[in-house]
VOLUM-154740 format. One record per residue: residue number from 1; x, y, z of N, C-alpha, C in turn. Coordinates in steps of 0.05 Angstrom, whole numbers. Last residue first. Example, Ala and Ser with C-alpha at 12.3 -4.5 7.8 and 13.67 -1.06 7.14 Angstrom:
// residues 2
<drenba 2; <257; -45; 142>; <273; -21; 143>; <258; 1; 157>>
<drenba 1; <264; -114; 156>; <246; -90; 156>; <264; -66; 156>>
// end
This chain:
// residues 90
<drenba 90; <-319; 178; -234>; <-336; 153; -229>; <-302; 131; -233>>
<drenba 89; <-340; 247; -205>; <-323; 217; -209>; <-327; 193; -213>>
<drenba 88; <-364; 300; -229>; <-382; 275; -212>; <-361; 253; -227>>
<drenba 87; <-339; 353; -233>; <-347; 338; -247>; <-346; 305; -235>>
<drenba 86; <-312; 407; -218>; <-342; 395; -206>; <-358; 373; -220>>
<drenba 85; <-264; 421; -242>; <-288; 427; -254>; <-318; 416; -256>>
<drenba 84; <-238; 387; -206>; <-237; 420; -202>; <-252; 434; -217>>
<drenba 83; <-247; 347; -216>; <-256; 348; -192>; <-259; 374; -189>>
<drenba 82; <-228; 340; -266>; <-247; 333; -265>; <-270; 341; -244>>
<drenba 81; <-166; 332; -250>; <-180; 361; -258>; <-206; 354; -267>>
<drenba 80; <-160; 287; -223>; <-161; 314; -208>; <-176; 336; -227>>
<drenba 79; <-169; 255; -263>; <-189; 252; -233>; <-188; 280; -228>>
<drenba 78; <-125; 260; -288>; <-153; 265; -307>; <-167; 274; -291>>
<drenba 77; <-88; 250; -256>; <-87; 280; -266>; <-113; 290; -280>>
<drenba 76; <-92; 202; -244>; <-100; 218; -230>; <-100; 236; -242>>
<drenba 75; <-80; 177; -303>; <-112; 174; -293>; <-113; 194; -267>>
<drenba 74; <-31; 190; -309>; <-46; 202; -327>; <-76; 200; -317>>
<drenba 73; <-13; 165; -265>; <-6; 186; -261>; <-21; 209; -283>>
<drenba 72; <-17; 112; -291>; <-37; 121; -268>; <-27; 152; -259>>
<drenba 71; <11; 110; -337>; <-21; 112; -330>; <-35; 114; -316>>
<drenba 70; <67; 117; -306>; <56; 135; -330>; <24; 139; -328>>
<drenba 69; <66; 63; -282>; <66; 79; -272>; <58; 111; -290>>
<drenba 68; <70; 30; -332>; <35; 35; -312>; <39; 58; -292>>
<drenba 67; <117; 49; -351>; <100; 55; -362>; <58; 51; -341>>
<drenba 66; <142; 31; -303>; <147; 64; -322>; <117; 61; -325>>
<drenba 65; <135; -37; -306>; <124; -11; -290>; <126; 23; -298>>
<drenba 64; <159; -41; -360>; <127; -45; -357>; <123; -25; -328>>
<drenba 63; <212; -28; -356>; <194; -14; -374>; <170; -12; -372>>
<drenba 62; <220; -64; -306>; <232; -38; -303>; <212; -16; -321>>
<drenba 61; <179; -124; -301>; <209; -104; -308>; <202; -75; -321>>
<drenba 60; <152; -136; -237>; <153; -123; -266>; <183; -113; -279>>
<drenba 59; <118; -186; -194>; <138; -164; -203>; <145; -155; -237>>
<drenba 58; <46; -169; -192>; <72; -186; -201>; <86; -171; -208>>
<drenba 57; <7; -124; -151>; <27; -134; -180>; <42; -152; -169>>
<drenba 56; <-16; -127; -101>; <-24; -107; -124>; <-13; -107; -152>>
<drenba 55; <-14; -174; -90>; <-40; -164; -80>; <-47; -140; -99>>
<drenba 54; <41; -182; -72>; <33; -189; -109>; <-2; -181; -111>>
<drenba 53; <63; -118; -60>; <65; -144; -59>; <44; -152; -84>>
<drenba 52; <65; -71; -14>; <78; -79; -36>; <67; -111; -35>>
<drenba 51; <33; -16; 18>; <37; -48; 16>; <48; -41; -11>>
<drenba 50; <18; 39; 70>; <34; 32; 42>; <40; 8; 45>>
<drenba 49; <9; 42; 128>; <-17; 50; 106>; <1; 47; 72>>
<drenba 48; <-11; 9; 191>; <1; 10; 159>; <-10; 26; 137>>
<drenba 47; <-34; 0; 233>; <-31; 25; 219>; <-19; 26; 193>>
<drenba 46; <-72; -47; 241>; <-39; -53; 256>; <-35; -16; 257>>
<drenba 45; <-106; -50; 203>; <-114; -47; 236>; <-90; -44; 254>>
<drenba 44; <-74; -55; 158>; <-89; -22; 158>; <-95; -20; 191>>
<drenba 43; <-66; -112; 171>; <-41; -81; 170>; <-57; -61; 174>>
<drenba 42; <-113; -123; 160>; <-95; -130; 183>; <-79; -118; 189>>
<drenba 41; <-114; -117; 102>; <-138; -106; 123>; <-129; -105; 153>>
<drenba 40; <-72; -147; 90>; <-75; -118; 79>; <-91; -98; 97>>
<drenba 39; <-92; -196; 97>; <-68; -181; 111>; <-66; -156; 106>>
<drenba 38; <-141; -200; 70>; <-139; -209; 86>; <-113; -192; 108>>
<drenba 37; <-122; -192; 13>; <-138; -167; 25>; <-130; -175; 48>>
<drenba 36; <-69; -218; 6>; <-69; -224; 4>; <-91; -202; 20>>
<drenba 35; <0; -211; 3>; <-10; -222; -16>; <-42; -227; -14>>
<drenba 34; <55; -166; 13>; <21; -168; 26>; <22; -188; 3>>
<drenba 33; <110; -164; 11>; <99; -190; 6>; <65; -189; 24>>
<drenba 32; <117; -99; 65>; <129; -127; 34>; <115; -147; 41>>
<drenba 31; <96; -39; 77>; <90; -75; 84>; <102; -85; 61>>
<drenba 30; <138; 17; 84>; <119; 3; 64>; <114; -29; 74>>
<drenba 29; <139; 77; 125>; <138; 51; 120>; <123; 38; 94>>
<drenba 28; <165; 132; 137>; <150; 125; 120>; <157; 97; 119>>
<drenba 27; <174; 166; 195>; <181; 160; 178>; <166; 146; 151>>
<drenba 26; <163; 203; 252>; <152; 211; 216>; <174; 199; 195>>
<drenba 25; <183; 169; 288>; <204; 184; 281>; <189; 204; 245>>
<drenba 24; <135; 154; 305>; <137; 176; 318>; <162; 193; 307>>
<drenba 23; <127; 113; 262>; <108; 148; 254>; <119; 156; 281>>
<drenba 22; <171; 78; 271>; <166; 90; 243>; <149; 118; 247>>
<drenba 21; <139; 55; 318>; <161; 75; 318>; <172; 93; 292>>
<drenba 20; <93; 39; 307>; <94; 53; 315>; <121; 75; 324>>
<drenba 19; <111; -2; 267>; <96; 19; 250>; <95; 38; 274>>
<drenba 18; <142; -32; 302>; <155; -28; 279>; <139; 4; 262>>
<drenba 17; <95; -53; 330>; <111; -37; 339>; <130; -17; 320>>
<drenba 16; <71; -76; 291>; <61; -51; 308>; <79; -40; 317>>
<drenba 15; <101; -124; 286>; <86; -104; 259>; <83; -77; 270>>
<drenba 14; <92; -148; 329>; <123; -141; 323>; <127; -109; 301>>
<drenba 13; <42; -161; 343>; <55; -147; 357>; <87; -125; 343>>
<drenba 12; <46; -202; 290>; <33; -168; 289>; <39; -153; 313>>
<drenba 11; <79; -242; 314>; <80; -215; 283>; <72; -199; 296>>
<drenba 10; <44; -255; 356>; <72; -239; 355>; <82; -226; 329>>
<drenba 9; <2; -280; 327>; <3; -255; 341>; <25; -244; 348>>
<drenba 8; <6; -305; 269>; <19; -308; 289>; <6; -278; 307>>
<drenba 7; <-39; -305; 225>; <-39; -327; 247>; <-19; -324; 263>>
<drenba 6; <-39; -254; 198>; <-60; -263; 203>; <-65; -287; 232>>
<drenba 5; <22; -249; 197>; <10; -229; 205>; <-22; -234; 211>>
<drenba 4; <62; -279; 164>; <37; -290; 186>; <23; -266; 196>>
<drenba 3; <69; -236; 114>; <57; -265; 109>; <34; -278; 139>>
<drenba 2; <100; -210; 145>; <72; -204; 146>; <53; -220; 131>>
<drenba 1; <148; -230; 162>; <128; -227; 183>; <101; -221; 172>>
// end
């Protein structure tokens, strides 16, 4: 569905709904196969707020994600304490 999510309107009816019952039970949703800002931006208007898809990676084996996962967990930790010693983010 979220492939059409731009040209079918019933997707996104369908999208919504899906995201609206997800947050009354506080559950956590993720969008599959965003590919594409376009739908991404479309979701965010739907409520979506977690995407998967090739918009943010090609799928990866197992080591290579670890490991980006690793560097971005090393880049926030930089961010954060950067922040805590009032130091202008770039």
């Amino acid at each position: 569905m979220v492939k059409q999510v731009i040209t079918n309107e019933r997707c996104a009816d369908i999208i919504s709904s899906i995201v609206y019952l997800s947050q009354s039970l506080h559950f956590i949703i993720v969008a599959e196969y965003v590919e594409t800002q376009m739908q991404r931006d479309r979701l965010i208007e739907i409520g979506c707020t977690c995407f998967q898809g090739y918009l943010y990676s090609k799928p990866l084996p197992f080591l290579e994600f670890y490991e980006k996962l690793k560097q971005l967990e090393e880049n926030i930790n930089c961010c954060l304490a950067k922040k805590d010693k009032g130091q202008v983010l770039s």
